[in-house]
C-alpha positions as CSV (number, residue, x, y, z in Angstrom):
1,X,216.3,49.0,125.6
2,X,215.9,48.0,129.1
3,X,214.6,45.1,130.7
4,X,213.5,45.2,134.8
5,X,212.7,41.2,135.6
6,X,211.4,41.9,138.9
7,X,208.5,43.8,136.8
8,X,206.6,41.2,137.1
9,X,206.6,38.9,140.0
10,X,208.2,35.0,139.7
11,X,210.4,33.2,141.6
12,X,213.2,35.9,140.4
13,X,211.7,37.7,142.8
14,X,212.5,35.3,145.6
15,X,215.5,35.1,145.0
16,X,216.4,38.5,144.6
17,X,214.9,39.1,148.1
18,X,217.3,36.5,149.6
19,X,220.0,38.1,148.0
20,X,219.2,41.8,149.3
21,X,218.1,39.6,153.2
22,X,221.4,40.7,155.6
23,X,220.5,37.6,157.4
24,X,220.5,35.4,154.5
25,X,224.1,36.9,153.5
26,X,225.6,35.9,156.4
27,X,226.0,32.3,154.7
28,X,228.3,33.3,151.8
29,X,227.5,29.8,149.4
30,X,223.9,31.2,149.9
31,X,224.6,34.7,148.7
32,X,226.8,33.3,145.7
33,X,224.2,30.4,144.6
34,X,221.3,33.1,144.9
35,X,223.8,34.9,142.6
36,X,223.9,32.1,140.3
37,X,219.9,31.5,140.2
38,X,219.1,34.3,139.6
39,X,221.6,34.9,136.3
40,X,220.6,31.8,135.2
41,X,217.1,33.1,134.8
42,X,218.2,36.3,133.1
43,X,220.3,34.0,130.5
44,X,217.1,32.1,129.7
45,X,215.4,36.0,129.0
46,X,218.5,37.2,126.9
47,X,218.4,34.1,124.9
48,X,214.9,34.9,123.6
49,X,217.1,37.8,121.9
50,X,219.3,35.7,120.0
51,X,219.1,33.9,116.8
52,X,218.2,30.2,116.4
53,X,218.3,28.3,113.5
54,X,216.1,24.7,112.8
55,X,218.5,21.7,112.9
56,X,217.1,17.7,112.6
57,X,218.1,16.2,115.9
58,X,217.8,12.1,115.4
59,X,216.2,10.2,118.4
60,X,215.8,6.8,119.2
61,X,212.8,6.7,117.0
62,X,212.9,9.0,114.3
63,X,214.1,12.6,113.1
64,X,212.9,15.7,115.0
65,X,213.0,19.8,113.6
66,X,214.9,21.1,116.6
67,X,215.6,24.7,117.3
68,X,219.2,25.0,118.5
69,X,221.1,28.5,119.4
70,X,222.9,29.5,116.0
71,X,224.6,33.1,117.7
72,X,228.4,32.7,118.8
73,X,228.4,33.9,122.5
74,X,231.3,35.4,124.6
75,X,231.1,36.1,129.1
76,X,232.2,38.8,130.1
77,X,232.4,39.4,134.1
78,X,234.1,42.2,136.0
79,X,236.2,40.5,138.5
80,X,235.5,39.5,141.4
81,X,232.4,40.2,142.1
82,X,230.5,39.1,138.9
83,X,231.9,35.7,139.2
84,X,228.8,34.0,140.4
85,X,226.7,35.9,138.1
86,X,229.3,34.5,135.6
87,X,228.7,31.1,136.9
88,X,225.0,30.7,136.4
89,X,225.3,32.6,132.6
90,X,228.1,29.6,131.8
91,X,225.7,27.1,133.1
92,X,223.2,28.1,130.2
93,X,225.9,29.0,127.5
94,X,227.9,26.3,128.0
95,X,229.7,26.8,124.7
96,X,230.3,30.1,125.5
97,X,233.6,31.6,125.2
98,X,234.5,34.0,128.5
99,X,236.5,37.0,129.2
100,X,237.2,38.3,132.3
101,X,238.1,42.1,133.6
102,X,239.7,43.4,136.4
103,X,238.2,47.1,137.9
104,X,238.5,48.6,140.9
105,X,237.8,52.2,142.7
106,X,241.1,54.1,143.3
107,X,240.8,56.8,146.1
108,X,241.6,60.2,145.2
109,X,240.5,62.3,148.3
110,X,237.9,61.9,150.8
111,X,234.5,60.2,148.7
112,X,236.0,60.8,145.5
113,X,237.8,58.2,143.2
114,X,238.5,56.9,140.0
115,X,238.0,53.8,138.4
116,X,240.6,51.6,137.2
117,X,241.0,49.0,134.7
118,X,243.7,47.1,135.2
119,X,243.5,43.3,133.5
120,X,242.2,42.5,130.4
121,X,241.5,38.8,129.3
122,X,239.5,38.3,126.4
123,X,239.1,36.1,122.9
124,X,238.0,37.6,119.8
125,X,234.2,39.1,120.2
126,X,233.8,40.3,116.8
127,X,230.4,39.5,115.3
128,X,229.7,37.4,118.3
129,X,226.6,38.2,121.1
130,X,228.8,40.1,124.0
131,X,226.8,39.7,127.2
132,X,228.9,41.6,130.4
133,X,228.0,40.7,134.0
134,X,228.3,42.6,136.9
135,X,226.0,42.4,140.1
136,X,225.4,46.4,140.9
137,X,225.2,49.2,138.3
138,X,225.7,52.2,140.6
139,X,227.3,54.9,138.7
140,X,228.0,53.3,134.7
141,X,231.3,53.7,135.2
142,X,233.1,50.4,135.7
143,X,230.5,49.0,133.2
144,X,231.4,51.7,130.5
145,X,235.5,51.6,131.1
146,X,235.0,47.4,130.5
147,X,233.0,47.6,127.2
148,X,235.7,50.5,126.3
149,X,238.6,47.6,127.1
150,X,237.0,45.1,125.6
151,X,236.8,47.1,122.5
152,X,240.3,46.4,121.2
153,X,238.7,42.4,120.6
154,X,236.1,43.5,118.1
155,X,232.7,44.3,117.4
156,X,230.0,42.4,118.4
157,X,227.2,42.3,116.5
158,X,224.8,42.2,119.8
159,X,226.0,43.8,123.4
160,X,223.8,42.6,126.3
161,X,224.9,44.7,129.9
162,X,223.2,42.7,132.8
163,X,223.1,43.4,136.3
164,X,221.3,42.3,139.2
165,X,220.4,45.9,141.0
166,X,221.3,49.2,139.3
167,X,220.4,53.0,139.7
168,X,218.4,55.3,137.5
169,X,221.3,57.1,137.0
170,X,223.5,54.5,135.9
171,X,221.0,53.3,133.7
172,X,220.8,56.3,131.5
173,X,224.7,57.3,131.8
174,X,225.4,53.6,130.9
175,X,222.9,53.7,127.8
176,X,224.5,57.4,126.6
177,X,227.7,56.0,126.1
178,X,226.8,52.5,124.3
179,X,225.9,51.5,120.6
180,X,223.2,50.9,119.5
181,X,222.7,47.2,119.6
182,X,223.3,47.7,123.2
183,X,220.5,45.8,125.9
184,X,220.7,46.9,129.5
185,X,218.9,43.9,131.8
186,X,218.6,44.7,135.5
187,X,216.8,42.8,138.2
188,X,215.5,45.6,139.5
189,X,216.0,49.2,139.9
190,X,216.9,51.2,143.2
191,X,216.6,55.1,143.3
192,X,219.0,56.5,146.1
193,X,222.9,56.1,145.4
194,X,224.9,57.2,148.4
195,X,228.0,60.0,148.0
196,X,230.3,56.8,148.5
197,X,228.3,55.5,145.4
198,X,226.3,53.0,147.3
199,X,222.9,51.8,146.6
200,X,220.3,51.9,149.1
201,X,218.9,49.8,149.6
202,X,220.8,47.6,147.6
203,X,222.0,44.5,149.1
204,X,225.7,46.0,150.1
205,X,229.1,44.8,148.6
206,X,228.3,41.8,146.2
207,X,232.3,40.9,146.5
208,X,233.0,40.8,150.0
209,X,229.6,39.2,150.8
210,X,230.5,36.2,148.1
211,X,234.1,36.1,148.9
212,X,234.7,37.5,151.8
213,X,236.3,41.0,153.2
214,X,239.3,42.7,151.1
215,X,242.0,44.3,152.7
């Protein structure tokens, strides 16, 4: 199942503009807090996903039948660019365990390349609600190679994959190689992806613009 949040138009939107703006992303803390927002909004949506069990919360004044979040959650980002989107997830789960996973694009020759995985750190996810971050689903393939690594941790028992722009194509590659308890969330949906695997529009390299150029 897939889930497009700029669908319909909220303040999501807004902030996904910002994000995409290259005058906006010239202030970095801007780019990594609109980042943030917006995760935090696609947290609230996953959570209507999860289970929730009634619990009686005491008040100053007498007993109230509170729903409270019953799923065990784990964060997954892939490092470094999902950090912020990391960020705003944590600041809705914030009993949430995390795990974090290094990938990168290795060069073989001219525009092609592989990608790498090449640090894994990550608590037990077995029977938990696995939810993996990363800001742009171009091809699938970083996003498939990190479920595939985190594997070795467990099973869990409900895999949310959210990004905040992705491609057509990555979508349905991404959704041919995971279970079936798999939900893809994107915050929106761009059609051209470059031969450097690029998308266009897109919003342009989600790590340098939050952290700055890599050698």
């Amino acid at each position: 199942m897939v889930h497009n949040i700029s669908s319909e138009n909220s303040i999501f939107s807004h902030f996904l503009a910002e994000l995409r703006d290259e005058i906006v992303q010239r202030d970095a803390m801007r780019f990594r807090r609109n980042l943030e927002r917006i995760s935090e909004i696609m947290a609230y949506e996953v959570s209507k996903k999860m289970k929730f069990q009634s619990k009686a919360i005491t008040t100053t004044l007498g007993i109230a039948d509170c729903q409270v979040l019953a799923d065990e959650v784990v964060l997954a980002t892939i490092l470094r660019a999902g950090l912020p989107m990391h960020q705003g997830f944590l600041n809705y789960f914030d009993r949430a365990e995390s795990a974090f996973v290094s990938a990168y694009r290795k060069i073989t020759s001219g525009d092609d390349y592989d990608v790498h995985v090449e640090y894994c750190a990550a608590p037990n996810i077995n029977g938990k609600c696995l939810i993996i971050t990363d800001p742009m689903l171009a091809t699938g393939a970083s996003m498939v190679l990190v479920h595939h690594a985190l594997k070795k941790h467990g099973v869990p028992k409900q895999l949310h994959l959210v990004a905040a722009i992705a491609t057509q194509e990555a979508i349905e590659f991404v959704l041919s190689k995971m279970p079936s308890n798999t939900t893809l969330w994107v915050g929106a949906i761009d059609e051209e992806l470059t031969a450097q695997s690029y998308i266009v529009p897109g919003l342009g390299d989600a790590g340098d613009l939050a952290f700055g150029d890599k050698l």
